[in-house]
DOVEX-700982 format. One record per residue (C-alpha): residue number from 1; residue in one letter; chain; z, x, y. Coordinates in steps of 0.2 Angstrom, whole numbers, plus 5000, padded with zeros to 4 digits. Last residue first. Example, Ala and Ser with C-alpha at 12.3 -4.5 7.8 and 13.67 -1.06 7.14 Angstrom:
residues 2
+-----+-----+-------+------+------+------+
:   n : res : chain :    w :    u :    v :
+-----+-----+-------+------+------+------+
:   2 :   s :     A : 5036 : 5068 : 4995 :
:   1 :   a :     A : 5039 : 5062 : 4978 :
+-----+-----+-------+------+------+------+
end
This chain:
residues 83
+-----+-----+-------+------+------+------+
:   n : res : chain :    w :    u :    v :
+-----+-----+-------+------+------+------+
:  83 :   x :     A : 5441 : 5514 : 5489 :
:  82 :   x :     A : 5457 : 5514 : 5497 :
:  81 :   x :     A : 5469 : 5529 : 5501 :
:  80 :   x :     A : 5482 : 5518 : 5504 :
:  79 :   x :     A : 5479 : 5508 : 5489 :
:  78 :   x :     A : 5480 : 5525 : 5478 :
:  77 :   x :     A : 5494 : 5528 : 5486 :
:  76 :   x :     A : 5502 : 5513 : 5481 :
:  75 :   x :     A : 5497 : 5512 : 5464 :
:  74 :   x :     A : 5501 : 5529 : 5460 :
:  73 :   x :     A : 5521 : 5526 : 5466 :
:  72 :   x :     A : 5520 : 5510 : 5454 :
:  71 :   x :     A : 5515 : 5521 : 5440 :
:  70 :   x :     A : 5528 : 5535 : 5446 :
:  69 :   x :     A : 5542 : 5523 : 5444 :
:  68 :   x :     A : 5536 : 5514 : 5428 :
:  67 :   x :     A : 5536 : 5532 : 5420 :
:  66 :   x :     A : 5551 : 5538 : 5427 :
:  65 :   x :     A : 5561 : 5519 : 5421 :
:  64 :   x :     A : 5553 : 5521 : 5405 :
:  63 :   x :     A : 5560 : 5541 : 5403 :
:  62 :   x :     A : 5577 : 5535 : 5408 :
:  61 :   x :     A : 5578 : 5521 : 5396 :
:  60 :   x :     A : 5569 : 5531 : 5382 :
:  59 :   x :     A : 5583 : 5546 : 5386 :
:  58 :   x :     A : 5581 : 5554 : 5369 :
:  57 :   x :     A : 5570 : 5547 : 5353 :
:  56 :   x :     A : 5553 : 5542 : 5362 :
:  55 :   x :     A : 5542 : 5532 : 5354 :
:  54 :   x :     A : 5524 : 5529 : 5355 :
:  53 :   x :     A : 5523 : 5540 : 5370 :
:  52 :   x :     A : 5512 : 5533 : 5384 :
:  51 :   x :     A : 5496 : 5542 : 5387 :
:  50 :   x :     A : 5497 : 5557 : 5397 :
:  49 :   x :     A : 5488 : 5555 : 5415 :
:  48 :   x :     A : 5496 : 5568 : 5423 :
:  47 :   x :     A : 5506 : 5558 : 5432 :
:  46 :   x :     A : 5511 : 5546 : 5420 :
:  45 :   x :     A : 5519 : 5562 : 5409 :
:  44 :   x :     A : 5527 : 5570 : 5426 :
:  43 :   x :     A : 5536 : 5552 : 5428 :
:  42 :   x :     A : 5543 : 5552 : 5410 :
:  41 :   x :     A : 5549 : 5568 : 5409 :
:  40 :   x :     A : 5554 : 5566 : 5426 :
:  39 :   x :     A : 5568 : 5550 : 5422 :
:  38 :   x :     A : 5570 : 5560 : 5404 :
:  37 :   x :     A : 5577 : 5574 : 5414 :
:  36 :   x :     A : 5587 : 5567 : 5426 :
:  35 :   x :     A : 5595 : 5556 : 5417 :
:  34 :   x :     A : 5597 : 5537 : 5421 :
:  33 :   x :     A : 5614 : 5531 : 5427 :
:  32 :   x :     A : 5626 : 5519 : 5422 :
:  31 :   x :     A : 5639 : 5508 : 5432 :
:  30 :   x :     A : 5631 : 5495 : 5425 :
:  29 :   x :     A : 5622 : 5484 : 5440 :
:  28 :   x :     A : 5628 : 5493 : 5455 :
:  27 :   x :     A : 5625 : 5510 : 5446 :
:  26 :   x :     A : 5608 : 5508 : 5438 :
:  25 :   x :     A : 5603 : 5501 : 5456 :
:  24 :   x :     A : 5610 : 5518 : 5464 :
:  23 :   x :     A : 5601 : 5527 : 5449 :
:  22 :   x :     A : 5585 : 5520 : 5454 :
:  21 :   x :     A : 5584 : 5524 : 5471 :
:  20 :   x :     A : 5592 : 5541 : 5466 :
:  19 :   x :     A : 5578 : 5544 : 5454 :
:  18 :   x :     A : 5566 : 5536 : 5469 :
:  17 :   x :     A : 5570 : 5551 : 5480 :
:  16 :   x :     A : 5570 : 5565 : 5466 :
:  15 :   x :     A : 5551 : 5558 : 5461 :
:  14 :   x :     A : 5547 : 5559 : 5481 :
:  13 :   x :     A : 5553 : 5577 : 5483 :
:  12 :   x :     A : 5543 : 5581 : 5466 :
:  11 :   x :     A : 5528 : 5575 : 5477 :
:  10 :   x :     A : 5514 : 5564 : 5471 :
:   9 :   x :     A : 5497 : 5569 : 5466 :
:   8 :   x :     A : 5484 : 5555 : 5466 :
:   7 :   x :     A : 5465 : 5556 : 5463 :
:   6 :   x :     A : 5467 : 5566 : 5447 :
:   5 :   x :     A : 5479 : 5551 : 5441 :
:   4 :   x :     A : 5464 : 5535 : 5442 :
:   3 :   x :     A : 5474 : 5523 : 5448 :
:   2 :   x :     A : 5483 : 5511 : 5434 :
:   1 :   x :     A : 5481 : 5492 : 5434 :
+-----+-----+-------+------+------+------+
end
C-alpha cells in the first residue's frame, strides 16, 4: 500500500544513505553494486508519484531497487506522521 506522495517528501541525503545500504548488500551477496543513477531515477520517479515504467532498458535492477527503496521510505513516514 502506497502513501499518498504530496504528503511525503524525503530527503536526497536519505536516498544517498539507503543507496549505500543497498549497495553494501549488493556487495556481500555478488560483489555487485546498483548505479547511482538508475538507483535515484527510480527513487525520484516513486516520489513524485510517476507510475511505474513499463520497461526500463538501462539500470532496471538499480532503478527497481530505487523505486522499492523510496516506496518503503513513504510508507514509513507516512506511518509516522499517521492519519
Amino acid at each position: 500500500m502506497s502513501a499518498p506522495v504530496d504528503a511525503v517528501v524525503l530527503p536526497l541525503e536519505l536516498a544517498l544513505v539507503r543507496w549505500s545500504v543497498v549497495h553494501r548488500r549488493w556487495h556481500d551477496i555478488g560483489g555487485d553494486c546498483p548505479h547511482l543513477q538508475g538507483f535515484l531515477a527510480g527513487w525520484f520517479c516513486r516520489e513524485i508519484g510517476a507510475k511505474p515504467p513499463v520497461e526500463v532498458a538501462r539500470f532496471r535492477d538499480s532503478f527497481n531497487c530505487g523505486w522499492r527503496e523510496a516506496d518503503d521510505q513513504i510508507a514509513i513516514e507516512s506511518r509516522r506522521q499517521g492519519p
